[in-house]
Structures are given as C-alpha cells and as structure tokens.
C-alpha positions as CSV (number, residue, x, y, z in Angstrom):
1,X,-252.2,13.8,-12.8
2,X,-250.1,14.8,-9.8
3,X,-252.9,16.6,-7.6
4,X,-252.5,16.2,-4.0
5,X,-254.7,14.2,-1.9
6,X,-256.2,17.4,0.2
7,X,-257.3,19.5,-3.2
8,X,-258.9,16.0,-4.4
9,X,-260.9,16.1,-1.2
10,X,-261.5,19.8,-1.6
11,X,-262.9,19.3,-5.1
12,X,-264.6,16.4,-4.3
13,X,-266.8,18.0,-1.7
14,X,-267.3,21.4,-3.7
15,X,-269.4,19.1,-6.5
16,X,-270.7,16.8,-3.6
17,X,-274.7,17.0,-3.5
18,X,-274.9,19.6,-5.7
19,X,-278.8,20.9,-6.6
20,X,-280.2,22.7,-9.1
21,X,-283.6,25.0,-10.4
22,X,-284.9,26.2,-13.5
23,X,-286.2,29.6,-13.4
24,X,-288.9,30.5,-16.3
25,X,-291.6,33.4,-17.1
26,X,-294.0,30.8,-15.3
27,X,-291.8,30.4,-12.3
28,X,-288.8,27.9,-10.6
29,X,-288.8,23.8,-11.1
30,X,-288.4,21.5,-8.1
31,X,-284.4,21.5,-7.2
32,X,-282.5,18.6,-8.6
33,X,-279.8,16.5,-8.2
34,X,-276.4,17.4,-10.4
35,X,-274.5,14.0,-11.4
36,X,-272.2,15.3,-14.1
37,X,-270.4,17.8,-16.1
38,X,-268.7,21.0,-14.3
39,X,-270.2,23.8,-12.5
40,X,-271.3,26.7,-14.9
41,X,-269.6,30.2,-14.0
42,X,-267.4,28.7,-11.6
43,X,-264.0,29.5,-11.8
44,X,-262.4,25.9,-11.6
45,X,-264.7,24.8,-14.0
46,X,-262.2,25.3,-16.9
47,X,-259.1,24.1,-15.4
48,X,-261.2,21.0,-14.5
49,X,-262.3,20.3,-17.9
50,X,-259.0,21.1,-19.3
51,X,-257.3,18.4,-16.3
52,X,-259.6,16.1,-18.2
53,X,-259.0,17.3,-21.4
54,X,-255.4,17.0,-21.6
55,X,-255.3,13.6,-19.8
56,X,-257.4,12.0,-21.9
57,X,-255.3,13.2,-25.1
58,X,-252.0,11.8,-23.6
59,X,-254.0,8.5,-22.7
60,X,-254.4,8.0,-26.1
61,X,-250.9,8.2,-27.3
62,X,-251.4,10.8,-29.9
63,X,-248.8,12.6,-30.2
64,X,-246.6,9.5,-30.4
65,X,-249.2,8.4,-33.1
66,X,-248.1,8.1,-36.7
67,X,-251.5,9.0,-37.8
68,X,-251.8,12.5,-39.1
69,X,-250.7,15.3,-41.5
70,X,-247.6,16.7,-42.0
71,X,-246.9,20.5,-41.5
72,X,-244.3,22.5,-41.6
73,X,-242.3,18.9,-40.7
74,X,-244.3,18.5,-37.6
75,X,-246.9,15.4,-37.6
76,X,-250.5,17.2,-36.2
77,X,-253.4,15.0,-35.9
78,X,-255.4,16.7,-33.3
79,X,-256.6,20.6,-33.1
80,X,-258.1,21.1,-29.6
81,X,-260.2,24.7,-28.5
82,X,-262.3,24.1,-24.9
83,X,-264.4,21.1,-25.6
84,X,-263.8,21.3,-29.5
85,X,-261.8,18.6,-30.7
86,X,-260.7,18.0,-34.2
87,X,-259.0,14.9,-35.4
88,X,-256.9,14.6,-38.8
89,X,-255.7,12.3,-40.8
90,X,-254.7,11.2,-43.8
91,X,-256.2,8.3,-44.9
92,X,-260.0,6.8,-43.3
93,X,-258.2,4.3,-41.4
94,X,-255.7,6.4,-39.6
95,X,-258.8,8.5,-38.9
96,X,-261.3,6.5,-37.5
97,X,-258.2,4.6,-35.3
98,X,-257.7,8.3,-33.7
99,X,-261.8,8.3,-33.1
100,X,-262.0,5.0,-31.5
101,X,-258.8,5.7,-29.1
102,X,-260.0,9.2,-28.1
103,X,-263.6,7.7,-27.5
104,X,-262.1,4.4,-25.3
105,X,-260.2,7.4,-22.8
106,X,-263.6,9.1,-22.8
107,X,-265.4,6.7,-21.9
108,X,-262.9,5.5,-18.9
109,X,-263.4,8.7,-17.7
110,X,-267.4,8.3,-17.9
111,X,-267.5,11.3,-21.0
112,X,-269.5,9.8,-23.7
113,X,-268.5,10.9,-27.5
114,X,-271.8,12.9,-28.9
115,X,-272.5,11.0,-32.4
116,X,-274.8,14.3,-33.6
117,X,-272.2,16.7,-32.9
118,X,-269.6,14.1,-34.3
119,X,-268.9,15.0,-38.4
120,X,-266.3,13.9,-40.7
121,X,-264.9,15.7,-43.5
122,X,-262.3,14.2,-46.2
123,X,-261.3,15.4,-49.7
124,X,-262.3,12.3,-51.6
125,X,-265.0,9.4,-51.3
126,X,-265.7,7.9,-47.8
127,X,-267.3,5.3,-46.6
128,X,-270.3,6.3,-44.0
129,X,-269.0,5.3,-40.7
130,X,-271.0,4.1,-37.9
131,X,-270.1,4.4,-34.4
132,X,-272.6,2.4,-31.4
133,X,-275.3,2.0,-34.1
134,X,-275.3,5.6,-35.1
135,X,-274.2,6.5,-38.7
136,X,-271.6,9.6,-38.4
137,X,-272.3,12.4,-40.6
138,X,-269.9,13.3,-43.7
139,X,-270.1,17.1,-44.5
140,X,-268.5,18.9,-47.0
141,X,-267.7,21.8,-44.8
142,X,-267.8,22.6,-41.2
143,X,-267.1,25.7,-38.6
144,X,-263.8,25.7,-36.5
145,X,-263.2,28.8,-34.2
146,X,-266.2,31.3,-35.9
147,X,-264.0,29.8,-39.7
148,X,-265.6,27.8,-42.8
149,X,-263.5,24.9,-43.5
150,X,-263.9,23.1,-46.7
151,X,-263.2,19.9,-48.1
152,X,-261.2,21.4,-50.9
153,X,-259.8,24.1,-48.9
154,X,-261.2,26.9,-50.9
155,X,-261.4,29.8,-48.9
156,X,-263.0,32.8,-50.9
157,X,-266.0,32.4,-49.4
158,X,-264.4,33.3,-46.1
159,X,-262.6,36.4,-47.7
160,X,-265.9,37.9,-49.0
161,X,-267.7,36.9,-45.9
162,X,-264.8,39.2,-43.9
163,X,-265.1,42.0,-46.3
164,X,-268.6,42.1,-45.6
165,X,-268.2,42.1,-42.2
166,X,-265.6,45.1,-42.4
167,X,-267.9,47.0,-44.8
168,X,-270.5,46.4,-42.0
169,X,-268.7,47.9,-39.3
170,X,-267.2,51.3,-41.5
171,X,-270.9,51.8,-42.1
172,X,-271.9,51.8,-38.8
173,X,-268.7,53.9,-38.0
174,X,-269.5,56.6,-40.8
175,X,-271.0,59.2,-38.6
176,X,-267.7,59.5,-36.7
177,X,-265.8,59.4,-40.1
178,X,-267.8,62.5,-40.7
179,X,-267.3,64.4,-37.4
180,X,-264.7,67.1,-37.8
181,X,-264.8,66.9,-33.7
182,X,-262.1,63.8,-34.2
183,X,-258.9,63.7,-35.5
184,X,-257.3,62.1,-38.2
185,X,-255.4,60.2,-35.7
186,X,-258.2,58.6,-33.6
187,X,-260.0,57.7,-36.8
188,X,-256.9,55.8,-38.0
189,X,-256.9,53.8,-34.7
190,X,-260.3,52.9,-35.0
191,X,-260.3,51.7,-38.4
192,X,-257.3,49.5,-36.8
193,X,-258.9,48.5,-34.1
194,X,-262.6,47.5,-35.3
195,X,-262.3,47.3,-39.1
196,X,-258.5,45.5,-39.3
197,X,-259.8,42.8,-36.7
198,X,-262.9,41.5,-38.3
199,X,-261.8,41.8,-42.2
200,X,-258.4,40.1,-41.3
201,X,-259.7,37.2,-38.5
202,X,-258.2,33.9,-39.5
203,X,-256.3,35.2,-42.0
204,X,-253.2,33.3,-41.6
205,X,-254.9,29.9,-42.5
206,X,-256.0,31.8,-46.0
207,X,-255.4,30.1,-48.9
208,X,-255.7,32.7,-51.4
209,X,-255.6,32.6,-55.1
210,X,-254.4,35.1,-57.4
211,X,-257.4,36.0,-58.8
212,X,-258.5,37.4,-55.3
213,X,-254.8,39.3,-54.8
C-alpha cells in the first residue's frame, strides 16, 4: 500500500495488547483481550478501515471487471459508504462472481463476509444462493444511506415518506412561524435550511412519475 516501515511499527504497537471493560448499571467486567477490528473513537480508525477497504476492492479487479450496470456510459458494479458495500450486476452470475471475489480478498485479509447482514435484491426470479452453508437472503427492498430501494425501482413511497418528514419539521417550527419577533428573511432561511433538506434528501436518485409531478 506504500506505508513506510516506521508508521507500520507505529500502528502495530498502538493496537499491540490492547484491553477492554464493559461498564453496566451492575458495574465493570473483567478487562479483556482485543484481537480484531479498529479502535472505536480513535482517530485512525477510519483511515485504517478505509486502507483496507480500498485495497481489498482493487484486489479484486473490479473496476476492470466486465460485470456491472451501465450508467451514464460508465460500467459501476460496486457502491461503497464506510463498511457498506453494495455489489451490482446484471445478471445472477456476474453477481455472485463479484461476491465470491470480494469475499476471497476478505478473507486474505482475515475479514470474514457476514451471511445475516449479506441480502440480495434482483428484478426478476433468483435462485436462493448459499454461501459457507448459509442460504443468503433475497429481499424485495433494502435501505442504502437512510434510502428505500426497491426491486422495481418505484420510489413514491420515498417521496411521501420525505413529505412527511418536512410536514413534521414545519410543525414543530410553527411557533416561530407565528412570532412577529422574526423576520420574513430568517424564516425563509429556516425553511431552507431544515425543511428543504429533509423533504428533498436523496432526491437526485428519484424516479418520479407523472402522476406525482
């Protein structure tokens, strides 16, 4: 990855013999030993993960891969967000190639792929899948970055779900409508500010009908 030798050593002895405790409402656990994952609330902990992150993508040849969709003339097969991963394809073989390949780098890198937190969506018939045993899930909808995404991409439950959310917040802002203490002006930037944002979150990736226009 190109790190030098002296930050590997640094690193290496910041996570050596690292302990732990539990505090509760009936007091603290024995310390124990930490053998994995990063250090919460440290500040390293996210370039870490994203180190491993992004090295294991590359391993895997993906973005040479044929596998994927095609947008905007650009071939995208893999949506990444922290430790949120989200593979696409367009057919079940291309699919579950990408899965096995980003599982293999994974695994050389002692992360294991979590089958319960592992779903697959497609917009026809699928054949269940099973992975180490373990039968993966097929859902007809899942949640990406606070969205709803659907297997046949409707998105007006999304809309009406916003709108409620925006109606939500000018109720709770109605008091300060009311006040003759604030100006026009401020009002307008509040509406912008709190209203705007959560009625029009995610809005790019909206495919709306005309119905809903």
């Amino acid at each position: 990855m190109g790190i030098t030798d002296h930050l590997t050593c640094l690193l290496g002895n910041l996570y050596a013999g690292h302990e732990a405790t539990v505090r509760t409402g009936h007091g603290t656990t024995d310390w124990f030993q930490i053998g994995k994952g990063v250090c919460q609330g440290c500040i390293l902990s996210l370039c870490l993960f994203n180190l491993y992150a992004g090295s294991i993508m590359r391993n895997t040849g993906l973005e040479e891969a044929q596998a994927g969709i095609k947008i905007a003339g650009r071939n995208i097969n893999n949506l990444r967000y922290a430790d949120d991963t989200t593979l696409m394809a367009e057919s079940e073989e291309e699919l579950k190639s990408l899965l096995m390949k980003v599982k293999e780098e994974r695994e050389k890198v002692g992360l294991k792929l979590n089958i319960q937190k592992t779903k697959i969506m497609a917009s026809g018939p699928i054949i269940s899948w099973q992975i180490d045993g373990e039968i993966v899930e097929t859902v007809s909808d899942f949640i990406f970055l606070g969205s709803k995404i659907t297997a046949d991409g409707d998105c007006s439950h999304e809309i009406k779900k916003h709108l409620l959310l925006g109606r939500k917040v000018m109720t709770n802002l109605y008091s300060i409508f009311k006040s003759r203490d604030i100006t026009l002006a401020i009002k307008v930037h509040l509406v912008k500010a709190m209203v705007f944002l959560v009625v029009m979150y995610g809005c790019e990736s909206w495919t709306v009908k005309k119905a809903e226009c």
